[in-house]
C-alpha positions as CSV (number, residue, x, y, z in Angstrom):
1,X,-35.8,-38.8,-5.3
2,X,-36.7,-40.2,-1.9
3,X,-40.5,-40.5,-2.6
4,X,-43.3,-39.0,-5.0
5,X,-44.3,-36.3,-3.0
6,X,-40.6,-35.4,-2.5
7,X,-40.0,-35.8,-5.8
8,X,-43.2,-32.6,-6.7
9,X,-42.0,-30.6,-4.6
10,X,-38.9,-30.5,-6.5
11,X,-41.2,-30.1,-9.7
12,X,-42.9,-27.2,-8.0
13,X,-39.4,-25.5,-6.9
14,X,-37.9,-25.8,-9.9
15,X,-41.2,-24.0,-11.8
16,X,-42.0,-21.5,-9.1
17,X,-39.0,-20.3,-9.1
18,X,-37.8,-20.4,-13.2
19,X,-34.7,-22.3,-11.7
20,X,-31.8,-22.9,-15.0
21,X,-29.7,-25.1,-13.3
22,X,-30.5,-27.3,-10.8
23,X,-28.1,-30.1,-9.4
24,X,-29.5,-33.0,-7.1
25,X,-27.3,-35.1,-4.8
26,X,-28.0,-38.6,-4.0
27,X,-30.4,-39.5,-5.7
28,X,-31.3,-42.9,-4.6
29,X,-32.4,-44.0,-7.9
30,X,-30.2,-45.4,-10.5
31,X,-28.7,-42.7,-13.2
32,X,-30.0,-44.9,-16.1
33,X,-33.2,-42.8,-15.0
34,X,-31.8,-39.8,-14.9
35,X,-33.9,-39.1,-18.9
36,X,-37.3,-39.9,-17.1
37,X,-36.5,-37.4,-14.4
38,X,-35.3,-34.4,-17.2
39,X,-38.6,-35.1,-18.6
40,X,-40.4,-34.8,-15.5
41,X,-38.7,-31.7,-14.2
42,X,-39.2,-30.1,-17.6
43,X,-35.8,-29.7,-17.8
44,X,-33.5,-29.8,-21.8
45,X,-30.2,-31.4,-20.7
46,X,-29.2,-33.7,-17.7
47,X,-25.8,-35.1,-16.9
48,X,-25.4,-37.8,-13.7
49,X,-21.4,-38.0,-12.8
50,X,-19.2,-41.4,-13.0
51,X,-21.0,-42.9,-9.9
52,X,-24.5,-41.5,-10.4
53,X,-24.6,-39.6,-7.4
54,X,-24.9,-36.1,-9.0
55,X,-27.6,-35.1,-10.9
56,X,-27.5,-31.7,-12.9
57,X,-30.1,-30.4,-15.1
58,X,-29.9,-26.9,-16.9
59,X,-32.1,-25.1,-19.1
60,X,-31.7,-22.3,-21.5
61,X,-27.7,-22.3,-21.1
62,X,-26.3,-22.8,-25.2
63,X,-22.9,-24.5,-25.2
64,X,-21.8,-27.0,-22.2
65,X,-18.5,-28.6,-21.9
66,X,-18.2,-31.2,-19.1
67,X,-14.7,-30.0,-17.3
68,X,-14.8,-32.4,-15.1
69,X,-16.9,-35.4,-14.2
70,X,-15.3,-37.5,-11.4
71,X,-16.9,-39.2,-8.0
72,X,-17.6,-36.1,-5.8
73,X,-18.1,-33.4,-8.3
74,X,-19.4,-32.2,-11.9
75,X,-17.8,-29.3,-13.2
76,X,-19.4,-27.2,-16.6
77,X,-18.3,-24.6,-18.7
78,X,-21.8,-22.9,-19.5
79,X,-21.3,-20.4,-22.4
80,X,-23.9,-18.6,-24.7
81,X,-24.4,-19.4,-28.6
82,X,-21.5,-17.4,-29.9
83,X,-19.0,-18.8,-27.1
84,X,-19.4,-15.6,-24.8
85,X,-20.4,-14.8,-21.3
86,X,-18.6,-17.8,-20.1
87,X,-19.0,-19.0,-16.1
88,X,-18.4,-22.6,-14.3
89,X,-20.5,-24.3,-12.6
90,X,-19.4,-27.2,-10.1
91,X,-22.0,-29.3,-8.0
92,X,-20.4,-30.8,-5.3
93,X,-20.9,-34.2,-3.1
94,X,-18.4,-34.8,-0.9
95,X,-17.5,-38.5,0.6
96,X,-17.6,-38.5,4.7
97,X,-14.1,-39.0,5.9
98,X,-11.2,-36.3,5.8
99,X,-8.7,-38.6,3.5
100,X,-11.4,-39.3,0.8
101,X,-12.6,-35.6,0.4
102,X,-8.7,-35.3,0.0
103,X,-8.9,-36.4,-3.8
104,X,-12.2,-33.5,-4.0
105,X,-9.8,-30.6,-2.7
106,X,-6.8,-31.7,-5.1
107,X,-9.0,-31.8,-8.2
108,X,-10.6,-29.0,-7.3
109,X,-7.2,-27.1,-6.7
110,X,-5.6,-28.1,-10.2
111,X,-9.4,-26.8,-12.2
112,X,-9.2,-23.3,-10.5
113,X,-5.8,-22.8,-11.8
114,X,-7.3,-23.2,-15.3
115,X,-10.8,-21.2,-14.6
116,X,-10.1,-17.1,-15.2
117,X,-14.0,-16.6,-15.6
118,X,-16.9,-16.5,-12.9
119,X,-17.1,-19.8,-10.9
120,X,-19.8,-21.0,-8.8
121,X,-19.4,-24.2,-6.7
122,X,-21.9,-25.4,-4.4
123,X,-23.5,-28.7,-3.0
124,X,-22.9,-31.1,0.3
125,X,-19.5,-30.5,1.8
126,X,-19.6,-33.4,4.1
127,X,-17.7,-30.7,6.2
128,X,-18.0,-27.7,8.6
129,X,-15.9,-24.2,8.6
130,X,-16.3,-23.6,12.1
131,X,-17.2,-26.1,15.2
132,X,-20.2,-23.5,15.5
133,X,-21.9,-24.5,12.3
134,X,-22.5,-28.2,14.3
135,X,-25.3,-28.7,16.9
136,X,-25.6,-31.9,19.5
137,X,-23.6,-34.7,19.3
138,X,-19.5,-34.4,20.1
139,X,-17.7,-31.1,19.8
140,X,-16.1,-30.5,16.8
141,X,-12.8,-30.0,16.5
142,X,-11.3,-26.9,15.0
143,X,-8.2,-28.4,13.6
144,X,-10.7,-30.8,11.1
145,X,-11.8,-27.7,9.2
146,X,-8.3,-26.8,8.0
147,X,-8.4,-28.5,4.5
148,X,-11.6,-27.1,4.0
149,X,-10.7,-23.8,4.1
150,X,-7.3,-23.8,3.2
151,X,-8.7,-25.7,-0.5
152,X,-11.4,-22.7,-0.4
153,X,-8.7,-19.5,0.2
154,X,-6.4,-21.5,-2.4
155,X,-9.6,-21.2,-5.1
156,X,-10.3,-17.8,-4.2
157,X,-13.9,-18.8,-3.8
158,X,-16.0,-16.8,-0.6
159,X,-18.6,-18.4,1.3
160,X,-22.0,-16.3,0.1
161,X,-23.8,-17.3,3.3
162,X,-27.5,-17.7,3.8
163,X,-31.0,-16.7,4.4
164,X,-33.0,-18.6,6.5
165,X,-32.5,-21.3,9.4
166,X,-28.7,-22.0,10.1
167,X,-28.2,-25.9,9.7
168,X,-28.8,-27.8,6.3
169,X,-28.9,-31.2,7.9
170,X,-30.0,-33.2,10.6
171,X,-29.7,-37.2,11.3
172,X,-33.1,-37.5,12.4
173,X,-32.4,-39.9,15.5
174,X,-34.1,-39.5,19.1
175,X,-33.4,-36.2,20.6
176,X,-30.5,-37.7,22.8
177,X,-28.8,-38.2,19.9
178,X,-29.8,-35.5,17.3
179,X,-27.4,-34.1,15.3
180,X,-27.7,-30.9,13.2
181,X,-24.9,-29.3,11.0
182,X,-24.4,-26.4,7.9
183,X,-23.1,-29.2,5.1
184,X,-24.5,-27.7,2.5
185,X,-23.4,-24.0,0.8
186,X,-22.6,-22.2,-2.3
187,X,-19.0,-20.2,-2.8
188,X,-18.2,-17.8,-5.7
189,X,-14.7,-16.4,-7.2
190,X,-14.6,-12.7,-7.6
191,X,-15.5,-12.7,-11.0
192,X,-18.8,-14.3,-10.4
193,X,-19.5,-11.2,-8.3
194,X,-18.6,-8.9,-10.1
195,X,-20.9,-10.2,-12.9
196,X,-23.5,-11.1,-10.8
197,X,-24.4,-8.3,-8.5
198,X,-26.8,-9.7,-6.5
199,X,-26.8,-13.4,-5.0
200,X,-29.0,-14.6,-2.5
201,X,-29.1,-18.1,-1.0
202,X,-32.0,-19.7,1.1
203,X,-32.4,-21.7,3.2
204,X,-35.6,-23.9,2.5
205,X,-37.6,-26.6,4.8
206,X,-35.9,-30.0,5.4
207,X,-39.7,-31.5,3.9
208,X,-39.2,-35.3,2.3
209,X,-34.9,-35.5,3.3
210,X,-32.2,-34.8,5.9
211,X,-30.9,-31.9,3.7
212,X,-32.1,-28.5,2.7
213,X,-32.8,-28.2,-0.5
214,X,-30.8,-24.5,-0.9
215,X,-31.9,-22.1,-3.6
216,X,-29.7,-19.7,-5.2
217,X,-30.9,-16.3,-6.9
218,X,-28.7,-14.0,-8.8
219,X,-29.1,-11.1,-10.7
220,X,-27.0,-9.3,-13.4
221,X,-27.5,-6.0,-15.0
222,X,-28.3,-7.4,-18.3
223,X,-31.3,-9.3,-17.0
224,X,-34.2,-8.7,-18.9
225,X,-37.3,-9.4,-16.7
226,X,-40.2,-10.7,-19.3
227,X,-43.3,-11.9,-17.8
228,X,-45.0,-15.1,-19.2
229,X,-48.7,-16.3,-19.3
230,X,-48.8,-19.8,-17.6
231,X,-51.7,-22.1,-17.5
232,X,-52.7,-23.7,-14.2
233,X,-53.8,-27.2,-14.6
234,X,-55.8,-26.5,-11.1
235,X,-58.3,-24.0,-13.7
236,X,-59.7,-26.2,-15.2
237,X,-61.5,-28.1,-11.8
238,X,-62.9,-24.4,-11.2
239,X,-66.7,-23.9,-11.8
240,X,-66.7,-21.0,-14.1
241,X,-63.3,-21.8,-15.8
242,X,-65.1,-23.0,-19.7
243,X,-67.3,-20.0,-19.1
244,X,-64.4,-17.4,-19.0
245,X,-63.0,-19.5,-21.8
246,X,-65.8,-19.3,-23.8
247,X,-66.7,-15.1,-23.4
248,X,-63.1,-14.3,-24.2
249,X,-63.5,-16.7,-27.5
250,X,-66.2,-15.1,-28.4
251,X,-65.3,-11.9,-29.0
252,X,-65.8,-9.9,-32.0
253,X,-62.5,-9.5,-34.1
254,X,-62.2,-8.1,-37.4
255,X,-59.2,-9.3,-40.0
256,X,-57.9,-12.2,-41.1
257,X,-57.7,-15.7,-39.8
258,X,-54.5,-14.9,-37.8
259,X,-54.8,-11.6,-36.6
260,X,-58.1,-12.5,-35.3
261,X,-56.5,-15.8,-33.5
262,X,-53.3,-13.6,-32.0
263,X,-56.4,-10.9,-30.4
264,X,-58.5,-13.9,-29.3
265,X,-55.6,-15.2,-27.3
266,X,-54.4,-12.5,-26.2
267,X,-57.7,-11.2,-24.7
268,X,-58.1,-14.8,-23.2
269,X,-54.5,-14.9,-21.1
270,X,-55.5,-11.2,-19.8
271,X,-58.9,-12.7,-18.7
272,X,-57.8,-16.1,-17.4
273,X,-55.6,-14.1,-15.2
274,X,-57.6,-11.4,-14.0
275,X,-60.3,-13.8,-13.1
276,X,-57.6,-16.4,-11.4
277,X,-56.7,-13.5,-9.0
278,X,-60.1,-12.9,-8.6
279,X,-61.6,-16.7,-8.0
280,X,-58.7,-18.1,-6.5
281,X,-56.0,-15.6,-5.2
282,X,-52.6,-16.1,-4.9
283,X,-52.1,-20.0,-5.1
284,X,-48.8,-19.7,-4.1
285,X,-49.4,-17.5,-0.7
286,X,-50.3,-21.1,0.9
287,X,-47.5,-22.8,-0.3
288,X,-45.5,-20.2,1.4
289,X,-47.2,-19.8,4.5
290,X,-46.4,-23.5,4.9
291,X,-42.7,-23.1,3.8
292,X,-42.5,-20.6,6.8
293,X,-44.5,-22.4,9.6
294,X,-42.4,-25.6,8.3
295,X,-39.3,-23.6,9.0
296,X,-40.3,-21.9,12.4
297,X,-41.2,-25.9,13.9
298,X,-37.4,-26.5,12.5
299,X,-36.0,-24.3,14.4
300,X,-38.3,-25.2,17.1
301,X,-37.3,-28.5,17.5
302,X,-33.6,-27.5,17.4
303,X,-34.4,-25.5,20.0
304,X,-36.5,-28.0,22.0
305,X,-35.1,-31.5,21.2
306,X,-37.3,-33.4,22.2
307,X,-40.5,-35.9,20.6
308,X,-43.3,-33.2,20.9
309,X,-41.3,-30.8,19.1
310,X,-40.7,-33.5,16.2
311,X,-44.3,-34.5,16.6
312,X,-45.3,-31.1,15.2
313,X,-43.0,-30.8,12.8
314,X,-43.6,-34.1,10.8
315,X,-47.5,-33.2,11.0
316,X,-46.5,-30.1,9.2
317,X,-44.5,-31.8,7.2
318,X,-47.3,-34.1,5.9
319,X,-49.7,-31.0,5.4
320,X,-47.5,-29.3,3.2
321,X,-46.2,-32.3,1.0
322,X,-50.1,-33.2,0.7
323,X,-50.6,-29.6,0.3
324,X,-48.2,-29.4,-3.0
325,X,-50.1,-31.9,-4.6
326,X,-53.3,-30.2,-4.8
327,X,-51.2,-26.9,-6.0
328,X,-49.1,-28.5,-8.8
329,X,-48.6,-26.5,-11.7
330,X,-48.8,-28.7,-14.1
């Protein structure tokens, strides 16, 4: 919640992408707010931990019980209506030094021996596997990841790695002393796998923080895909919008009041987004054209450290946080 145009693009991932759940970490506002932001999000239930530093939202998930809400993570029991299909969910924020992320990988020990269904767990580690997930700055030594791991093998949960540029963060200092590291990544148990056949996480542009936001996908075989009409506030600045309106209104119907209001709107979805494809394309092709170039100048300036290299990169920055909020969806 760094800044208004940081705070749409978050809008426009969370709609663009139908995301359920989404957790947010660090805020930078106080949690008292956290209502304002549900409603903003267009989320139904939000829950900020004892410190305010973890923000979940969730949609469309029936029954929630709170396992756990402590300082550096959330943990939910999401279930459907009639108490099945139960998984965990834990977002994670993890203090800086080794002995405070101690108390994270003891209460995180004692849940798992209680959790016998799927389990996702996922946020800002504060922490590396490997001295190879680190860039710039003083090696990293191995020894440092051992509680780490050794907390993730006692859990059972398996790193589901990535798509998309390696490092999740970066300090943003001078090139002499940049600093770029993976902090942030999701883990599963074996029962989330097996339920969820398919999980994908990406990697998306560092654009308004030092952090990736990272996006998870998953996919069971009792998905249902149903495809929605949505209206596009950005219709209505378009020339001939009222005039499509008004042809598919007008329509000849024949029955009663109802039936001739379920045709009418029927006919006028189909229309609006036949001629949506045909007056302004694909208004999200732009949005990810940026996403990409924002993401190759990333990688870029890892490469090149230097100010030219970070030069380009906040320039395409500013186009595409501008860009979002000409394309909002609402």
């Amino acid at each position: 919640m760094r800044s208004k145009k940081a705070n749409h693009r978050i809008k426009y991932l969370v709609h663009i992408n139908k995301v359920v759940y989404l957790a947010i970490l660090e805020p930078l506002v106080n949690k008292t707010k956290i209502e304002g932001y549900r409603k903003f999000l267009g989320f139904q239930y939000c829950l900020a931990n004892t410190n305010g530093k973890i923000w979940c939202f969730w949609n469309h998930l029936d029954q929630a019980d709170v396992i756990a809400n402590e300082e550096q993570h959330i943990t939910i029991n999401f279930k459907d209506r009639n108490g099945a299909n139960s998984r965990y969910v834990s977002a994670i924020y993890a203090k800086c030094t080794d002995g405070d992320r101690r108390d994270l990988w003891d209460s995180m020990e004692n849940i798992s021996s209680s959790i016998n269904d799927p389990w996702c767990v996922g946020g800002d580690f504060n922490d590396i596997m490997d001295p190879d997930e680190k860039f710039g700055g003083k090696p990293h030594r191995a020894n440092r990841c051992f509680d780490f791991i050794s907390t993730m093998e006692a859990c059972g949960l398996s790193d589901l790695g990535f798509v998309g540029p390696k490092y999740t963060w970066c300090n943003n200092r001078r090139p002499s002393k940049r600093i770029w590291k993976r902090l942030d990544r999701v883990f599963v148990n074996d029962l989330w796998a097996q339920s969820y056949h398919t999980n994908t996480i990406k990697h998306l542009a560092r654009t308004g923080s030092d952090h990736r936001p990272l996006l998870m996908q998953t996919l069971s075989n009792q998905n249902d895909f149903i495809r929605y009409f949505r209206f596009l506030n950005l219709w209505t600045q378009q020339s001939s919008f009222l005039e499509t309106v008004q042809n598919s209104w007008n329509m000849n119907v024949t029955g009663n009041a109802m039936w001739r209001l379920q045709c009418k709107l029927k006919a006028l979805s189909k229309n609006l987004s036949k001629w949506s494809r045909e007056t302004i394309g694909d208004i999200h092709e732009q949005v990810n054209k940026w996403e990409t170039r924002v993401q190759l100048l990333e990688e870029l300036d890892t490469l090149n450290n230097n100010e030219q290299s970070r030069e380009d990169l906040n320039r395409e920055h500013a186009e595409y946080v501008n860009g979002l909020e000409c394309r909002m969806l609402y």
